[in-house]
DRENVEXVO-133581 format. One record per residue: residue in three letters; y negated, z, x of N, C-alpha, C, CB in turn. Coordinates in pm, whole numbers, plus 50000, padded with zeros to 5 digits. Glycine has a CB too. Layout:
<atoms>
ALAYZXYZXYZXYZX...
</atoms>
This chain:
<atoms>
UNK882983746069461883193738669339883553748569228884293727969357UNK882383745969124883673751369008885043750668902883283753468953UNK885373761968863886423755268847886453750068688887573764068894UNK887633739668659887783735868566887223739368400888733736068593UNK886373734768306885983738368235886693737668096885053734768255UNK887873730568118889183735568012890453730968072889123728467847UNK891223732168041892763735268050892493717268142894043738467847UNK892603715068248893023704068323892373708668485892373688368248UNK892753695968551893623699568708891883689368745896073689368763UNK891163697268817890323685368941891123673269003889863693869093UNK892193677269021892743667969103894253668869098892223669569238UNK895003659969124896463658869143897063655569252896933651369071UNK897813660069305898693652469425900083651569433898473658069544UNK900533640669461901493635769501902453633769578901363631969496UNK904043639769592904433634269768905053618869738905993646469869UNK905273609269826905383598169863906673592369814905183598169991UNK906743583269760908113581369705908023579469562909033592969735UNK907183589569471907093587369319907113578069221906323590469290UNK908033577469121908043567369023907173570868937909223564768963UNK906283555468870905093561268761905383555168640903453557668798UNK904723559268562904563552468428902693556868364906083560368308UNK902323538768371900923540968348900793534868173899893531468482UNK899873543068108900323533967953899163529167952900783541867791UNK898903518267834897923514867805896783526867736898333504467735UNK896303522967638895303527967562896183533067465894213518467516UNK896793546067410898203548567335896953550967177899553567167417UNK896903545867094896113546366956897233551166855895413530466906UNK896683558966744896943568066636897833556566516895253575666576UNK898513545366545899013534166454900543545866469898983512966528UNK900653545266319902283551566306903223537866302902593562266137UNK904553542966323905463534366282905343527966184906383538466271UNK905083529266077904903518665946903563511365969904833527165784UNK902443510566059901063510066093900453513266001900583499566134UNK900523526165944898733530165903898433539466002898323538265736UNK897993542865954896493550766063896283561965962894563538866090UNK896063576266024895923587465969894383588165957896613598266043UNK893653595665890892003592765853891583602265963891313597465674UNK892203615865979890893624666057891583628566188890273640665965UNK890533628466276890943623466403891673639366466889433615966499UNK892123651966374892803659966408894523652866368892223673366341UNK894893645766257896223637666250895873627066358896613630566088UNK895043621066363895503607866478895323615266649894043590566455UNK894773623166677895153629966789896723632666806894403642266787UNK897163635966717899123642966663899933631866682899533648166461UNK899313620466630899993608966652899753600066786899733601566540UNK898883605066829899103597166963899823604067063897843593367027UNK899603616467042900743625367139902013619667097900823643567113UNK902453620467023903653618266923904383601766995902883616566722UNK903093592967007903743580467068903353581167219903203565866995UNK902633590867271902643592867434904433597867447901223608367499UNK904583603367361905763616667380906773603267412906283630267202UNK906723592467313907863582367277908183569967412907303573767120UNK907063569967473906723561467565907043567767709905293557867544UNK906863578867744907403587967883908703585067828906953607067914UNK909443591167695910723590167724911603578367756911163595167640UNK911133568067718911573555167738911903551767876910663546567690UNK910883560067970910793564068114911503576368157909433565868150UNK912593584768079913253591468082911823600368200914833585668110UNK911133603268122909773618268156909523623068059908193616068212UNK908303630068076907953640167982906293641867985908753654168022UNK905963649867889904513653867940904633659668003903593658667884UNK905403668668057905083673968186904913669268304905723680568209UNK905283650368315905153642668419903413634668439906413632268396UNK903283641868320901583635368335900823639468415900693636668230UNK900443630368494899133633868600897683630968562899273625668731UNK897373626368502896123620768444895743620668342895933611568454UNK895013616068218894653618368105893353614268097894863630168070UNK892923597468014891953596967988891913590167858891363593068081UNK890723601167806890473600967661889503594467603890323611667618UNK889523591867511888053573167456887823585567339889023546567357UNK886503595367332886293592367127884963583467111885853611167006UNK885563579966980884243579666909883233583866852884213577066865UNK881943583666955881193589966898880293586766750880593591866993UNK879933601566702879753605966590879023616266566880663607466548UNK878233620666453877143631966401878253641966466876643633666198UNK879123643566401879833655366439880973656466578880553658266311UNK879973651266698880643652166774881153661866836880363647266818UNK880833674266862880733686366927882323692666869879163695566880UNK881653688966718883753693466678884643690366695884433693566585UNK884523673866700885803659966716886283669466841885163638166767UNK885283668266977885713668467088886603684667108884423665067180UNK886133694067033887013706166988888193704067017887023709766852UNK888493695966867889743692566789890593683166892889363684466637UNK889903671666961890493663667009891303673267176889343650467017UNK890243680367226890843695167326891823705667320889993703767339UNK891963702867179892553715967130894163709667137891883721866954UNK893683699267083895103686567031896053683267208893993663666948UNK895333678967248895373676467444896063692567477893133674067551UNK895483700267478896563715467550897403720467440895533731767608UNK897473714367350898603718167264899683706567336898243716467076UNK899233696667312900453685067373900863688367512899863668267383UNK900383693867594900183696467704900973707167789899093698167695UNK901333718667648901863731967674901193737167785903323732167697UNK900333741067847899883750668001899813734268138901903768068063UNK900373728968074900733720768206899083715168228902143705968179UNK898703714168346897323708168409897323691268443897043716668561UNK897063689968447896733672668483894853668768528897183661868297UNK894863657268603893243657668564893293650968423892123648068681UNK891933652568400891793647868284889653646668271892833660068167UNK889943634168137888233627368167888113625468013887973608968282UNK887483623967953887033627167782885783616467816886433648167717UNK885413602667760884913593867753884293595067602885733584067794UNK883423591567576882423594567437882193575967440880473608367469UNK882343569967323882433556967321881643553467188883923552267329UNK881173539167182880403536867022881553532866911879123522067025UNK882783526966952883053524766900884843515366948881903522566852UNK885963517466895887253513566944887273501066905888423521166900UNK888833495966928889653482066876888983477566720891613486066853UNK889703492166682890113488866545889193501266412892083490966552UNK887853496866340887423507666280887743521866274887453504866193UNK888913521366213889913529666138890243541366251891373520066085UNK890413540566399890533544666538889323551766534890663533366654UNK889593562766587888663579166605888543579866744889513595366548UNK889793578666802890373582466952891603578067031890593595066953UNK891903571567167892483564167212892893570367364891763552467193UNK894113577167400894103581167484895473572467592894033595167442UNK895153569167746896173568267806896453577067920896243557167833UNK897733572167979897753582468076898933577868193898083597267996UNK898383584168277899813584768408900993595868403899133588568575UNK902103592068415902703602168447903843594768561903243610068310UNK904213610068687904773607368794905693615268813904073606568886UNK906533613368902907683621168899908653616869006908283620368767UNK909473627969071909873624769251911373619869123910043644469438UNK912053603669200913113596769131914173609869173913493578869192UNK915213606769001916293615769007915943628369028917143612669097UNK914453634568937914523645768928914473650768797913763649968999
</atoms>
């Protein structure tokens, strides 16, 4: 097999016992709900409310095991998906997870570029 073609894990494993936290579809809506226009700010902001949602689960991104990403596709897709990669191992710091990048016609809500959720796991009381 080869290996990974950017910063994420083929696979993850688990020992037995783990508490999870699975999110929905985490979208680029700020606290006040607007929506940032280019999908390098709404990438920022969905980390930003991934970040808000592990903690609530007293985790981290570093508890993420998974990672799957919705864009919308577009003429300029080749860059989005750049930007949207670049955005993912920045949030990410080194840490691996699997991870799946989905090319879509189109989200919820116009205004939505990109929609990412995710797992994160973690052995209790660690």
């Amino acid at each position: 097999m080869s290996a990974p073609v950017a910063q994420y894990a083929h696979g993850v494993h688990l020992p037995a016992g783990c508490e999870f936290i699975f999110t929905s579809g985490v979208v680029p809506t700020m606290r006040d709900g607007s929506v940032p226009q280019t999908i390098s700010e709404q990438a920022i902001v969905i980390w930003q409310n991934i970040s808000l949602i592990l903690a609530e689960g007293a985790m981290s991104k570093s508890d993420i095991i998974s990672v799957t990403t919705y864009v919308v596709n577009s003429p300029d897709l080749g860059e989005q998906l750049k930007i949207v990669m670049a955005a993912r191992d920045e949030a990410m710091s080194g840490h691996r997870a699997a991870s799946t990048l989905v090319t879509v016609p189109a989200l919820a809500r116009p205004e939505w570029l990109l929609e990412i959720a995710v797992v994160a796991a973690r052995q209790p009381n660690s």
